[in-house]
Residue frames as a rotation matrix with the C-alpha (Angstrom) as fourth column:
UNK 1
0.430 -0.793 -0.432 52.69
0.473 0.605 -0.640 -43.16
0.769 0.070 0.635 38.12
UNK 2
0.920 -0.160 -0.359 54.13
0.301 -0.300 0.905 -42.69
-0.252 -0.941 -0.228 41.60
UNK 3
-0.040 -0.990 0.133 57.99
-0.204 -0.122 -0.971 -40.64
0.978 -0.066 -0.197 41.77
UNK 4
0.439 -0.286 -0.852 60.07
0.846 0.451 0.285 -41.20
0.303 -0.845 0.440 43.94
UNK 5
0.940 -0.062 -0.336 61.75
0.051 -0.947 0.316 -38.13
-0.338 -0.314 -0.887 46.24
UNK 6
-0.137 -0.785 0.604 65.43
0.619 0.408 0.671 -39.54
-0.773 0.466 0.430 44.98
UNK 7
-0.194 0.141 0.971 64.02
0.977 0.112 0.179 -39.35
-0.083 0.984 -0.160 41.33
UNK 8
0.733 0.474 0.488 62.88
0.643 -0.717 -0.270 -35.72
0.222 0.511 -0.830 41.79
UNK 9
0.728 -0.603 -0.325 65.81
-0.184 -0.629 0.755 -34.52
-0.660 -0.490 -0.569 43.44
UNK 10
-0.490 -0.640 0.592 68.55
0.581 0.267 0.769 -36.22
-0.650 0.721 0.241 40.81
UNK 11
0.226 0.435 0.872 65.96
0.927 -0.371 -0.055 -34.19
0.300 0.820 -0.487 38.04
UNK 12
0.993 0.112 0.037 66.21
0.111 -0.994 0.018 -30.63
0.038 -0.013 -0.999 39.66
UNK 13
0.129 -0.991 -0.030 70.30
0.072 -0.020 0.997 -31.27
-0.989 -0.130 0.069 40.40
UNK 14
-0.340 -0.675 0.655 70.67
0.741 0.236 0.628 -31.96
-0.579 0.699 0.420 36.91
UNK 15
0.604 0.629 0.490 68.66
0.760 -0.640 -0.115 -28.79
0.241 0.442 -0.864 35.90
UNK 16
0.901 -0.307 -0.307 70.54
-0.067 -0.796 0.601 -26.67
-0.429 -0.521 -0.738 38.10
UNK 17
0.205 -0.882 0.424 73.80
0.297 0.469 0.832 -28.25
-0.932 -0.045 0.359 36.46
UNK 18
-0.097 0.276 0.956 72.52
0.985 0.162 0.053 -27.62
-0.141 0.947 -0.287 33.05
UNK 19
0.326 0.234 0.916 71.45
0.663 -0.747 -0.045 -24.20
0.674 0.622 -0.399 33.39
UNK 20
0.932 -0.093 0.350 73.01
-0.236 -0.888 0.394 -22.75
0.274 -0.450 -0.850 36.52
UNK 21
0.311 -0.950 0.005 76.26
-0.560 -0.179 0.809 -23.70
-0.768 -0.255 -0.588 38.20
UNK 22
0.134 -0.650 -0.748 77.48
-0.925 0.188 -0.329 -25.74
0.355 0.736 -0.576 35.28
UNK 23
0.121 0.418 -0.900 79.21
-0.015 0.908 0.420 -28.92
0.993 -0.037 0.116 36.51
UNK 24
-0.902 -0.330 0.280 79.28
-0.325 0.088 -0.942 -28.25
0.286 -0.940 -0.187 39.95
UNK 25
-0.470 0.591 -0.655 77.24
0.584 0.765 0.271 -30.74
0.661 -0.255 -0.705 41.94
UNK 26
-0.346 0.233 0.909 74.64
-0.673 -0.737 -0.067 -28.62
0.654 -0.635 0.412 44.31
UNK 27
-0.971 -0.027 -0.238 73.37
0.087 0.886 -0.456 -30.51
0.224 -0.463 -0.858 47.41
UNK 28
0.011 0.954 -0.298 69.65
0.872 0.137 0.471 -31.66
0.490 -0.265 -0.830 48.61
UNK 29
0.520 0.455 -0.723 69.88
0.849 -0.367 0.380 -29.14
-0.093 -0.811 -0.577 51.37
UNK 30
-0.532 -0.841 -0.099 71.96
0.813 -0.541 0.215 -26.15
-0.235 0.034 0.972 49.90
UNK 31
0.102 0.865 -0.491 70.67
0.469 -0.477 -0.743 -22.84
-0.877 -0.155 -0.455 49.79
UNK 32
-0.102 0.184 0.978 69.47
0.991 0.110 0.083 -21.41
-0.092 0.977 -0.193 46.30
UNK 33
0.693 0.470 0.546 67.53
0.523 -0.850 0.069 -18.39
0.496 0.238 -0.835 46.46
UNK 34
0.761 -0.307 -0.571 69.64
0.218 -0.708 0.672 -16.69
-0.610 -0.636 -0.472 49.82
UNK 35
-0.018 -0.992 0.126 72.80
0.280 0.116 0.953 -17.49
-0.960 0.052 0.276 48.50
UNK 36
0.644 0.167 -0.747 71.57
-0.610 -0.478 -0.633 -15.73
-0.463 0.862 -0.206 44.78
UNK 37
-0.800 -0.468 0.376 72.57
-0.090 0.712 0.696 -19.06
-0.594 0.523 -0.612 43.43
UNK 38
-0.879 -0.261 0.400 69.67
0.467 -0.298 0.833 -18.66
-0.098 0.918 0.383 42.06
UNK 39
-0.967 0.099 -0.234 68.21
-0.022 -0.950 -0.312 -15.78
-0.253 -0.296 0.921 40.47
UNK 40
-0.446 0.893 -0.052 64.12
-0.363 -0.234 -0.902 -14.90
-0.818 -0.384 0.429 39.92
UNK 41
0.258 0.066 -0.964 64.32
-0.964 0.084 -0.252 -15.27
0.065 0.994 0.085 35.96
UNK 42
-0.766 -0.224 -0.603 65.94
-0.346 0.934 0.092 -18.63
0.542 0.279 -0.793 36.34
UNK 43
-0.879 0.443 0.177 63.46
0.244 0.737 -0.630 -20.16
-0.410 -0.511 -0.756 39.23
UNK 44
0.228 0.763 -0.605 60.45
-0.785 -0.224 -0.577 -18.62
-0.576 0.607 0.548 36.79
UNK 45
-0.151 -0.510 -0.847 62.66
-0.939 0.341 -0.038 -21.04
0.308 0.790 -0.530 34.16
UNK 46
-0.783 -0.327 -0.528 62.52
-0.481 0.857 0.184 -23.91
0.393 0.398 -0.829 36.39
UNK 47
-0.558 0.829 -0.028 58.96
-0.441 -0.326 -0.836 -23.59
-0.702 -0.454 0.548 36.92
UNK 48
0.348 0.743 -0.572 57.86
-0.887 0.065 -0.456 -23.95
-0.302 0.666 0.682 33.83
UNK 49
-0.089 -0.225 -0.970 60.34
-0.891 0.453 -0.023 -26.65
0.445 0.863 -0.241 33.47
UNK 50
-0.821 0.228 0.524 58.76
-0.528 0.049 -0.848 -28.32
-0.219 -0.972 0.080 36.34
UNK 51
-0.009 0.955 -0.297 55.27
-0.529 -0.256 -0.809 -28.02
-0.849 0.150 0.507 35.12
UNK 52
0.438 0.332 -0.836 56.05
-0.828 0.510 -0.232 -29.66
0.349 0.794 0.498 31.75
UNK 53
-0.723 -0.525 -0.450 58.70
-0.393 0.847 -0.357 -32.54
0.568 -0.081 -0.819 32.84
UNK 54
-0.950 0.304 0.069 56.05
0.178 0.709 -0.682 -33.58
-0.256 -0.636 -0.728 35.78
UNK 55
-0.860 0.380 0.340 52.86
0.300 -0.162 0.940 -32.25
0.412 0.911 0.026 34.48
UNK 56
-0.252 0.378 -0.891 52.16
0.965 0.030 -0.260 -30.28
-0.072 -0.925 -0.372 37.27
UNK 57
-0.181 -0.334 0.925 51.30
0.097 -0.942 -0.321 -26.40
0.979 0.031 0.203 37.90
UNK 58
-0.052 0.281 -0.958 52.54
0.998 0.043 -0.041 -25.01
0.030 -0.959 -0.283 40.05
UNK 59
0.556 0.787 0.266 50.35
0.785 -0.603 0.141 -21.65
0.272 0.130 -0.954 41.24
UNK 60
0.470 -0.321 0.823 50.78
-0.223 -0.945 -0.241 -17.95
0.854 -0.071 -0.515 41.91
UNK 61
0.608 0.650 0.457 50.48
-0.382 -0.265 0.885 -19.32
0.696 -0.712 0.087 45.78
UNK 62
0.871 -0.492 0.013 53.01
0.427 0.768 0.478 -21.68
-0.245 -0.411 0.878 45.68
UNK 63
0.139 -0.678 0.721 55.62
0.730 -0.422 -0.538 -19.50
0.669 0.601 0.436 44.07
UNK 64
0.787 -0.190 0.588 57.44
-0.461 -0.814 0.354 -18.44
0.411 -0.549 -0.727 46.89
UNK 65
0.127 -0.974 0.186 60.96
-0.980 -0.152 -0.126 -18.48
0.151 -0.166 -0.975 48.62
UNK 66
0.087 -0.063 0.994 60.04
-0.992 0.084 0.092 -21.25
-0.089 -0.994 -0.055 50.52
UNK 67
0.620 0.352 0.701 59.31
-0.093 0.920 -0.381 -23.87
-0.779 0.171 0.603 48.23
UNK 68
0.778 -0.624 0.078 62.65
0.409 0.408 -0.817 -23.28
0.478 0.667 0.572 46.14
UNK 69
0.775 -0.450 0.444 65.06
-0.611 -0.356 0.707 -22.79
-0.160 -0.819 -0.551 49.16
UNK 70
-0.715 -0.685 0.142 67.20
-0.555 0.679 0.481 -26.06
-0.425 0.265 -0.865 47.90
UNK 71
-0.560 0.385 -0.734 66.23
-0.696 0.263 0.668 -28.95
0.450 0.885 0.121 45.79
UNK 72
-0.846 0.527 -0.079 65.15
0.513 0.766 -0.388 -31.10
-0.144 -0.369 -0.918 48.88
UNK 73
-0.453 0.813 -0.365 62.11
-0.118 -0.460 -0.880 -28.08
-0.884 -0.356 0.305 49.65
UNK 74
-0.160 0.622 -0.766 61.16
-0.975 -0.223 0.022 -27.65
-0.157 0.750 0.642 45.68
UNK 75
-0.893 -0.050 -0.448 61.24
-0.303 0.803 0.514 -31.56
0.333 0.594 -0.732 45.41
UNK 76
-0.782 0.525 -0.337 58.85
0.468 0.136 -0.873 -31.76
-0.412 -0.840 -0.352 48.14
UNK 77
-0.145 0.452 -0.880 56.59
-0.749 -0.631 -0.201 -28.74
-0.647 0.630 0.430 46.25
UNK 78
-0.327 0.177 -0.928 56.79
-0.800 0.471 0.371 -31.30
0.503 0.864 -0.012 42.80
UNK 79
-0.966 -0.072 -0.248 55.79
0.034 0.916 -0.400 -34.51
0.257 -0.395 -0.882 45.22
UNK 80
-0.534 0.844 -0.052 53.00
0.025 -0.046 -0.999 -32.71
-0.845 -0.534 0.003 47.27
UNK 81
0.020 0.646 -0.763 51.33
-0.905 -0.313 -0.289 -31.42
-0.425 0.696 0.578 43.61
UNK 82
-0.448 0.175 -0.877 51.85
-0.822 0.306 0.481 -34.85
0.353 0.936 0.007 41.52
UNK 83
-0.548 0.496 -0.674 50.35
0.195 0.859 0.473 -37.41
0.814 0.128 -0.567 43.54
């Protein structure tokens, strides 16, 4: 079943809502990691909740800054691995 880049970005926003800023709305292109919005223990957290919601893993290799810089870069990251 194909996602869409929309559909994964509206899923990590509402993670990040849920377990990090509360209800503040974060944009596609806002930084996460610099800006220690968020922290190592949470993006371990939304790994795994990643991995089950799309039924993807993602590896040691991919688990870096770059691919959870904002929710556009990690949606990308969940796009490139599920189809």
């Amino acid at each position: 079943m194909a996602i869409a880049m929309g559909d994964v970005s509206a899923t990590v926003r509402g993670w990040l809502r849920e377990h990090v800023t509360g209800d503040r709305e974060v944009a596609d292109d806002e930084a996460l990691i610099s800006s220690g919005l968020l922290t190592s223990l949470q993006t371990v957290e939304l790994v795994l909740f990643l991995d089950e919601h799309y039924g993807i893993e993602i590896t040691d290799d991919e688990f870096v800054e770059e691919n959870f810089q904002s929710v556009e870069t990690i949606s990308r990251l969940v796009l490139s691995k599920h189809g």
